[in-house]
N, CA, C and O atoms as CSV, one atom per row, in Angstrom:
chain,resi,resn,atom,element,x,y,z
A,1,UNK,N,N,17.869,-76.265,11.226
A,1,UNK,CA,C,17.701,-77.250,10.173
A,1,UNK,C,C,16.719,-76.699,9.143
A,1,UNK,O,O,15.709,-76.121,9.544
A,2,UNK,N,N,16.973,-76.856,7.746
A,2,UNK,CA,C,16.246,-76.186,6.813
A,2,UNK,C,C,15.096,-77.484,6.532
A,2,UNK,O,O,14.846,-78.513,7.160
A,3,UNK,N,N,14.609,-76.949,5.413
A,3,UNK,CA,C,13.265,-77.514,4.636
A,3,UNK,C,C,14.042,-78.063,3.715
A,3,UNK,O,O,15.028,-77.379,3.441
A,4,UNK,N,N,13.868,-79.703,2.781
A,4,UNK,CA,C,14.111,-79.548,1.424
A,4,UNK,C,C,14.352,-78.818,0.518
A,4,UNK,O,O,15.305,-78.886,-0.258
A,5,UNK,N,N,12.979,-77.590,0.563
A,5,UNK,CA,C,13.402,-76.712,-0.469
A,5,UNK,C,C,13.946,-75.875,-0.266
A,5,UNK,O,O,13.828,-74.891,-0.995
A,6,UNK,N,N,15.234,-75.874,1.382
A,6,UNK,CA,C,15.991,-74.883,1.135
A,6,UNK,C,C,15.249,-73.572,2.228
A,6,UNK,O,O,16.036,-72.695,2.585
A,7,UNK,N,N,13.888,-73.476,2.687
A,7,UNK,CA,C,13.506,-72.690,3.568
A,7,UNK,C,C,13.882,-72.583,4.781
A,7,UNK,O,O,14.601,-73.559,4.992
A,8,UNK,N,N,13.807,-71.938,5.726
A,8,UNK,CA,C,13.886,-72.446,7.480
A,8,UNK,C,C,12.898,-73.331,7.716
A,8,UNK,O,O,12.055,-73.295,6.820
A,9,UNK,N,N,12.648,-74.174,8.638
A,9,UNK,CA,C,12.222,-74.804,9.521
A,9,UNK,C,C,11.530,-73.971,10.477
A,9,UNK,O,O,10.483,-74.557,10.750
A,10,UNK,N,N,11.591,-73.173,10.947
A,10,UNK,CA,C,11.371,-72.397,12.071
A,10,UNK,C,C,11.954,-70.613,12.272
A,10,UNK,O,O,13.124,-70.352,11.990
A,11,UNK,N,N,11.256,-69.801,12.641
A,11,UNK,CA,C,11.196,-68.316,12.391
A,11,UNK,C,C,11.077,-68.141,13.914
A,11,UNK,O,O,10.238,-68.620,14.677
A,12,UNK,N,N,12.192,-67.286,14.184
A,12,UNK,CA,C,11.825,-66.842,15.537
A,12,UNK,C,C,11.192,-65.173,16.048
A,12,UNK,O,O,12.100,-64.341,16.032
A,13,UNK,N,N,10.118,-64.727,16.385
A,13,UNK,CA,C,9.182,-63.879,16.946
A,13,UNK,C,C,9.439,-62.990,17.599
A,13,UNK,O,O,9.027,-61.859,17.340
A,14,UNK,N,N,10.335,-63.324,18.818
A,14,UNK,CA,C,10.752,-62.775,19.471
A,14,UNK,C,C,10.822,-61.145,19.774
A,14,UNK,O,O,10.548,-60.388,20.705
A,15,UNK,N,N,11.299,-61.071,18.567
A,15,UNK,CA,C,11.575,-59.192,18.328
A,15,UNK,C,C,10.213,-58.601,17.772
A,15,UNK,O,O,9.890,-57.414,17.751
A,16,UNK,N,N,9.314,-59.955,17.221
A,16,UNK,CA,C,7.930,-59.271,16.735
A,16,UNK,C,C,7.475,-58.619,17.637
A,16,UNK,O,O,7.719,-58.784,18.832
A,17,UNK,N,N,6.525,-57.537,16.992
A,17,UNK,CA,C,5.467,-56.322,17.887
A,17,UNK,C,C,4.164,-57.123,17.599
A,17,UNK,O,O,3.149,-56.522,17.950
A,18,UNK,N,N,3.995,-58.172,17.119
A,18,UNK,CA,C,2.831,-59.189,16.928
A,18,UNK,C,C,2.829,-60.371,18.576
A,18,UNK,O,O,1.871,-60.962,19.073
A,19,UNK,N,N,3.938,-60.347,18.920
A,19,UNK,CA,C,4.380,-61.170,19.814
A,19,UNK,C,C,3.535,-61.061,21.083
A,19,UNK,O,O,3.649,-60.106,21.852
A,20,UNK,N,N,2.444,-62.355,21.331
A,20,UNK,CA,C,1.272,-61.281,22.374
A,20,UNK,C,C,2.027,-61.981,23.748
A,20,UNK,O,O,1.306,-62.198,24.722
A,21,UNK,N,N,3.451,-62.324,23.817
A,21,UNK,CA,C,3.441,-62.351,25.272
A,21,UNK,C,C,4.578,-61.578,26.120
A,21,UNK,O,O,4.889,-61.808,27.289
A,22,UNK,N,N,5.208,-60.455,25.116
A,22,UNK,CA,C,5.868,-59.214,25.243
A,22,UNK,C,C,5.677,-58.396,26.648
A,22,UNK,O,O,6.563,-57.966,27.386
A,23,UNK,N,N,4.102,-58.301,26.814
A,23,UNK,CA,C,4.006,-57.932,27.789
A,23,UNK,C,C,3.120,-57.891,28.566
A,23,UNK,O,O,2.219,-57.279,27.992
A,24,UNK,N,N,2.736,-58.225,29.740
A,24,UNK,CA,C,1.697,-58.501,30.910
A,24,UNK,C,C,0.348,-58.131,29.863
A,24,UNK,O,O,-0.453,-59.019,29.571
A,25,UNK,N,N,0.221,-56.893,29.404
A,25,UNK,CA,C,-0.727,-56.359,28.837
A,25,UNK,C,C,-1.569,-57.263,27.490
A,25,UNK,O,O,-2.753,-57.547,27.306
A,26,UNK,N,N,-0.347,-57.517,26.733
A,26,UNK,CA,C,-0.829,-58.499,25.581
A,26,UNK,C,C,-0.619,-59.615,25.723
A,26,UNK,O,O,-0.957,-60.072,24.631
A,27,UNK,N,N,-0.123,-60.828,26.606
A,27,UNK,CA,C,-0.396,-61.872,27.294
A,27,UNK,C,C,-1.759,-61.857,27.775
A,27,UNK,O,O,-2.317,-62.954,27.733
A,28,UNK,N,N,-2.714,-60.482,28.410
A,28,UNK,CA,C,-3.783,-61.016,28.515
A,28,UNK,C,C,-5.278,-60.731,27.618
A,28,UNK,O,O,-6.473,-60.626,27.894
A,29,UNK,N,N,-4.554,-60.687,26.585
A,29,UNK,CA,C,-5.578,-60.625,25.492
A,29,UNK,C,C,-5.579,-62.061,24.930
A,29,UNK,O,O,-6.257,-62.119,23.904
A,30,UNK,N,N,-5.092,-63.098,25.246
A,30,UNK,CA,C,-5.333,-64.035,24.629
A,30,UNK,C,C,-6.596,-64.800,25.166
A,30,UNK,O,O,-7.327,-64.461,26.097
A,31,UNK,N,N,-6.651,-65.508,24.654
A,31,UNK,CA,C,-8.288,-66.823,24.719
A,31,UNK,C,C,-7.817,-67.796,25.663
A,31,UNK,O,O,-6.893,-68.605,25.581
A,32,UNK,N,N,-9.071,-67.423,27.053
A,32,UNK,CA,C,-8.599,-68.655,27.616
A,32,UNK,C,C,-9.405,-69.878,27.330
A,32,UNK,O,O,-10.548,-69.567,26.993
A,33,UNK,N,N,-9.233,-70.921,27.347
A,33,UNK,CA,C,-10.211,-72.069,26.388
A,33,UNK,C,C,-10.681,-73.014,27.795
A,33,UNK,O,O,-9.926,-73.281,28.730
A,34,UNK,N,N,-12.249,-73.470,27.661
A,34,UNK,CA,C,-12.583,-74.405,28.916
A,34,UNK,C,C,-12.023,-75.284,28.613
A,34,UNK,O,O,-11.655,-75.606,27.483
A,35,UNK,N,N,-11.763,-76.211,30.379
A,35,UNK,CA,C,-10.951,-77.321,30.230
A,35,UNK,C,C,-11.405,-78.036,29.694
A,35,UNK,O,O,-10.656,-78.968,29.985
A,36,UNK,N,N,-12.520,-78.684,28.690
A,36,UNK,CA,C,-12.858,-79.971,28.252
A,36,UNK,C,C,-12.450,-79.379,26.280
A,36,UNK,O,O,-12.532,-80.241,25.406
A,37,UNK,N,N,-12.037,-77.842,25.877
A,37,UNK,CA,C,-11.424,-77.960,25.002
A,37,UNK,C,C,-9.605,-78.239,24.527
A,37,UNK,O,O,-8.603,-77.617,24.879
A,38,UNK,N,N,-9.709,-79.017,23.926
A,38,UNK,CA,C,-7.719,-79.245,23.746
A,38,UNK,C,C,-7.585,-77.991,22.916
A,38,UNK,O,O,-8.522,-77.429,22.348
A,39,UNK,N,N,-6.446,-77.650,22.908
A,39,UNK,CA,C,-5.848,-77.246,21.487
A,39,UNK,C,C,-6.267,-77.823,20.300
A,39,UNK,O,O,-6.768,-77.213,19.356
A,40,UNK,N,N,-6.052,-79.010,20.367
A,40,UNK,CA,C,-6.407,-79.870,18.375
A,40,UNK,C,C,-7.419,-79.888,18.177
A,40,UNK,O,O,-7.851,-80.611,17.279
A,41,UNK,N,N,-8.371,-78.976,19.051
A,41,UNK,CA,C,-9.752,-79.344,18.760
A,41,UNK,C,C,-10.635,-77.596,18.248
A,41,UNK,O,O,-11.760,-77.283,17.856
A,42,UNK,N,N,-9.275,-76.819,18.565
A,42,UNK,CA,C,-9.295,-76.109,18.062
A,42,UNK,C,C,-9.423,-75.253,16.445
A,42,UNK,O,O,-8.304,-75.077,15.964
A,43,UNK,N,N,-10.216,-74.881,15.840
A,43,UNK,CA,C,-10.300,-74.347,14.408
A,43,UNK,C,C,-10.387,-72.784,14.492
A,43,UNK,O,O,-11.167,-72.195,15.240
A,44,UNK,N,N,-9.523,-72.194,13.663
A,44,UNK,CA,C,-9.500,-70.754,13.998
A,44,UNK,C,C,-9.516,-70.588,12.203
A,44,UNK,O,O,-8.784,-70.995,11.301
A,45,UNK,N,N,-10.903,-69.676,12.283
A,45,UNK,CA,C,-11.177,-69.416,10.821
A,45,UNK,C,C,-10.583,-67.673,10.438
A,45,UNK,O,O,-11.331,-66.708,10.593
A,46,UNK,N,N,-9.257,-67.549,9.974
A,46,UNK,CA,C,-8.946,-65.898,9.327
A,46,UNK,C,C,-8.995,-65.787,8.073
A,46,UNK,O,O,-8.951,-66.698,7.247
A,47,UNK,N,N,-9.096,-64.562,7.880
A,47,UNK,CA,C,-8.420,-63.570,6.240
A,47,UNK,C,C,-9.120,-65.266,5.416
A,47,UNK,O,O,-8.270,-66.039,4.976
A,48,UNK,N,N,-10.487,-65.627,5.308
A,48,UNK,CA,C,-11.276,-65.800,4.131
A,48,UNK,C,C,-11.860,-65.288,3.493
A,48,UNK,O,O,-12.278,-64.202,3.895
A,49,UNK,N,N,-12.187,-65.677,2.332
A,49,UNK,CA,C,-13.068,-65.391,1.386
A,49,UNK,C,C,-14.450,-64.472,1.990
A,49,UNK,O,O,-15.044,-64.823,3.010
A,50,UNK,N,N,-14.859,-63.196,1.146
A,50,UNK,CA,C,-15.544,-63.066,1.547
A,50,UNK,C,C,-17.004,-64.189,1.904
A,50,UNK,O,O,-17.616,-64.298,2.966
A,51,UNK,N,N,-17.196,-64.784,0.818
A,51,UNK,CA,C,-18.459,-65.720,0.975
A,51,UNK,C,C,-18.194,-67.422,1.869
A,51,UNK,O,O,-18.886,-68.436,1.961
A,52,UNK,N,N,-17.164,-67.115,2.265
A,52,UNK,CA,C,-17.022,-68.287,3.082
A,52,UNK,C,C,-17.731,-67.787,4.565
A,52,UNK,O,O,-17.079,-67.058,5.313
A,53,UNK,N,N,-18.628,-68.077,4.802
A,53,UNK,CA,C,-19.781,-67.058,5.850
A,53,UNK,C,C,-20.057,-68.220,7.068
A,53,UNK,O,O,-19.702,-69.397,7.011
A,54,UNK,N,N,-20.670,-67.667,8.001
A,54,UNK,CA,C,-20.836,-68.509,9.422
A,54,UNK,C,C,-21.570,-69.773,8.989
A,54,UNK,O,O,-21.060,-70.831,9.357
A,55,UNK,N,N,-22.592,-69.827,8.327
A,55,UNK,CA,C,-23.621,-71.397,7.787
A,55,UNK,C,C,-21.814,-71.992,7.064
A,55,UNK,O,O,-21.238,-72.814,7.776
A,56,UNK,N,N,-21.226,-71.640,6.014
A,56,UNK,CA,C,-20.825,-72.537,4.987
A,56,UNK,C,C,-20.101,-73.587,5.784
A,56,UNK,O,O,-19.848,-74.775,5.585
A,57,UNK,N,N,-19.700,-72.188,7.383
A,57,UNK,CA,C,-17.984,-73.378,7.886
A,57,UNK,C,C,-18.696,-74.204,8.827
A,57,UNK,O,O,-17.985,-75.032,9.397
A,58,UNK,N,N,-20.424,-74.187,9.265
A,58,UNK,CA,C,-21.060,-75.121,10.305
A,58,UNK,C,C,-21.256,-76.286,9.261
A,58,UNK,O,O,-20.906,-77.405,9.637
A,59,UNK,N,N,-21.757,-76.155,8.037
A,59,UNK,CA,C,-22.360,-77.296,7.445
A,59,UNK,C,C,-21.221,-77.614,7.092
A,59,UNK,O,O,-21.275,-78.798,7.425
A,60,UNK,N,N,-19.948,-77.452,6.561
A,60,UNK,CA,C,-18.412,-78.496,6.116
A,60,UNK,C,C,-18.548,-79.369,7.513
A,60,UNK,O,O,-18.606,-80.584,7.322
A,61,UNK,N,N,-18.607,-78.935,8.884
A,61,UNK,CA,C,-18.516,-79.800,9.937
A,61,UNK,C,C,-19.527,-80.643,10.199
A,61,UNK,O,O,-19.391,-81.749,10.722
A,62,UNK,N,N,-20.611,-80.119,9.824
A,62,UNK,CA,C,-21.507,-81.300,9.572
A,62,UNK,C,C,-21.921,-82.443,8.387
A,62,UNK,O,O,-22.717,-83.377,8.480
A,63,UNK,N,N,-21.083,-82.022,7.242
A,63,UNK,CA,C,-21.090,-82.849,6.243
A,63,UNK,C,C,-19.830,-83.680,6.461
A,63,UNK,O,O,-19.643,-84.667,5.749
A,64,UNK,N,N,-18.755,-83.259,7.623
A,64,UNK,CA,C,-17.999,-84.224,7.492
A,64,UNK,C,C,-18.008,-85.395,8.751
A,64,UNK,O,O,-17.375,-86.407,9.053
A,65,UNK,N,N,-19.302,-84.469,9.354
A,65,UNK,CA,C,-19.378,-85.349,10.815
A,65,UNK,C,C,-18.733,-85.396,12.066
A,65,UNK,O,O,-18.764,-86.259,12.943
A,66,UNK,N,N,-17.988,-84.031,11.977
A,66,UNK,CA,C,-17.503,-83.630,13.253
A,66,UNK,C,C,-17.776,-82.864,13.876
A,66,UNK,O,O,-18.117,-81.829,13.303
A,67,UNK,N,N,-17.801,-82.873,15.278
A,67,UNK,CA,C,-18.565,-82.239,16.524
A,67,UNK,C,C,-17.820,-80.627,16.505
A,67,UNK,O,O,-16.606,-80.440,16.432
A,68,UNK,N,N,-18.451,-79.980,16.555
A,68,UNK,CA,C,-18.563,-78.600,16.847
A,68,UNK,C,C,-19.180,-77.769,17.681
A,68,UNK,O,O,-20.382,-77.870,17.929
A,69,UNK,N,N,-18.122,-76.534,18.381
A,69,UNK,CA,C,-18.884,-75.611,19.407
A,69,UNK,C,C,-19.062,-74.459,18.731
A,69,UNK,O,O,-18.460,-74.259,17.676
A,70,UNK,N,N,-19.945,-73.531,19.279
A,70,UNK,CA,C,-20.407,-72.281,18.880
A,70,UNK,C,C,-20.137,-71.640,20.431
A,70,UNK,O,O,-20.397,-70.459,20.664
C-alpha cells in the first residue's frame, strides 16, 4: 500500500549489509535496554548539528519536563 503522495509505505532491508540481524555476529552488537526501559521511552540522538551538544538535548528535556536517563 502506497503513501498519498504516491511513495511506499514500507521498504524492505532484508538484502541490506546495514541489516544488524544478518548474522549471529551483528545481532549482537545491538543495545540491550534494562527492563524498566520501553522502547517509547527511548530517544536516539544521530547525524546533528554540530552545536546541538550533550547540555542543549538535557535542558530541551528539562524545559519540557520530561524524565530522562544518562
Amino acid at each position: 500500500m502506497d503513501l498519498p503522495d504516491g511513495s511506499p509505505s514500507f521498504q524492505d532491508y532484508m538484502g541490506s549489509r546495514n541489516n544488524r540481524f544478518t548474522t549471529p555476529e551483528a545481532a549482537a552488537k545491538n543495545h540491550i535496554l534494562p527492563e524498566f526501559v520501553t522502547a517509547a521511552a527511548v530517544y536516539c540522538v544521530l547525524n546533528t548539528n554540530w552545536y546541538f551538544s550533550h547540555t542543549v538535548c538535557i535542558s530541551a528535556f528539562i524545559r519540557s519536563g520530561q524524565p530522562f536517563y544518562l
